[in-house]
VMD Tcl script that draws the C-alpha trace (Angstrom):
set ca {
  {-45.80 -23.59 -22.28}
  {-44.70 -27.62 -22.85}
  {-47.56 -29.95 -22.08}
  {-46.77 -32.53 -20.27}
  {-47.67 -36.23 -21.47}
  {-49.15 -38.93 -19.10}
  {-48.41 -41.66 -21.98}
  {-45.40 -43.12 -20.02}
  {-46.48 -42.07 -16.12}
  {-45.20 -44.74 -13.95}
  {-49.25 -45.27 -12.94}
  {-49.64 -46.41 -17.41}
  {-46.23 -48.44 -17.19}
  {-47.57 -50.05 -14.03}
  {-51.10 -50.60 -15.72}
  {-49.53 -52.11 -18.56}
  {-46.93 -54.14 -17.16}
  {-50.32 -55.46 -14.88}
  {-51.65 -56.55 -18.30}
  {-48.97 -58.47 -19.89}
  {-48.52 -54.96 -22.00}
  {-52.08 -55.95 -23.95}
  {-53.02 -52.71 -24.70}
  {-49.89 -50.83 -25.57}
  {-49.56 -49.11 -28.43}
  {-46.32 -49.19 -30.81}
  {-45.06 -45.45 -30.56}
  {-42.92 -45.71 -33.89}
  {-44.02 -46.82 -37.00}
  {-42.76 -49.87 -39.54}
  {-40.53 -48.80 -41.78}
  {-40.70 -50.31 -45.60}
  {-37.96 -52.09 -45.95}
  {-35.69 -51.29 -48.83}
  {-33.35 -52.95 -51.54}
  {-30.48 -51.01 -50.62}
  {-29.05 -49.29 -47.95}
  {-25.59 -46.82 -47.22}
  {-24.78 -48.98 -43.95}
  {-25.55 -51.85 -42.49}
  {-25.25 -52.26 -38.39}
  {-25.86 -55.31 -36.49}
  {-26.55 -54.91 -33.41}
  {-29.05 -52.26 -31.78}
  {-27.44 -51.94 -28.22}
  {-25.52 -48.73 -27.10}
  {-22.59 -49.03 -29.65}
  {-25.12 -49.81 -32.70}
  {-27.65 -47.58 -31.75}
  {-24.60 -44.62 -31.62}
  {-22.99 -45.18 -34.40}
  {-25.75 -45.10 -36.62}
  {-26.68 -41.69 -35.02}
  {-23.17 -40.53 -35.89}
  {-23.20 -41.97 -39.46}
  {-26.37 -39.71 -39.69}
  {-25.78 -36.49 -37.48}
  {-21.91 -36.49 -38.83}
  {-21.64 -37.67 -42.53}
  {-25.14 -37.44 -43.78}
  {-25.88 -41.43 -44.01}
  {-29.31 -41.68 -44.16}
  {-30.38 -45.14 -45.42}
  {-29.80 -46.94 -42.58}
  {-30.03 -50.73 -41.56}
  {-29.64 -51.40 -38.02}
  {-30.00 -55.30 -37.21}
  {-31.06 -56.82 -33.96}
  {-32.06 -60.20 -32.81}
  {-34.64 -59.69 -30.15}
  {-36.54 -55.95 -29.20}
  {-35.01 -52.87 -28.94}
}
mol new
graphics top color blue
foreach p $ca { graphics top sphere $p radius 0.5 }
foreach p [lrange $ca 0 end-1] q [lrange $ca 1 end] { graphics top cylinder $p $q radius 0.2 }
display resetview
């Protein structure tokens, strides 16, 4: 049986948005940052975002930088 989560309803995103998104909680955590990495991407829209999947998934890459300017 999958339970089903509530976390992202359209009823919490509502609430939130309501809010100015006060109360919402990060749902990843903050990575360290290291002093070297196997790639370097800049940009985190649909191209960045895939190709560091693929560098993973594919060839094993996985010390990753992905750079973006504003929030993912």
């Amino acid at each position: 049986m999958i339970k089903k989560s509530n976390k992202y309803s359209v009823l919490y995103l509502v609430k939130n948005e309501m809010s100015y998104h006060e109360n919402w909680q990060p749902a990843w955590r903050n990575p360290d940052i290291k002093k070297e990495y196997d790639a370097l991407i800049v940009g985190g829209g649909d191209h960045g975002l895939t190709t560091a999947y693929y560098l993973a998934k594919h060839h094993g890459i996985r010390h990753i930088a992905l750079v973006e300017k504003g929030w993912i």
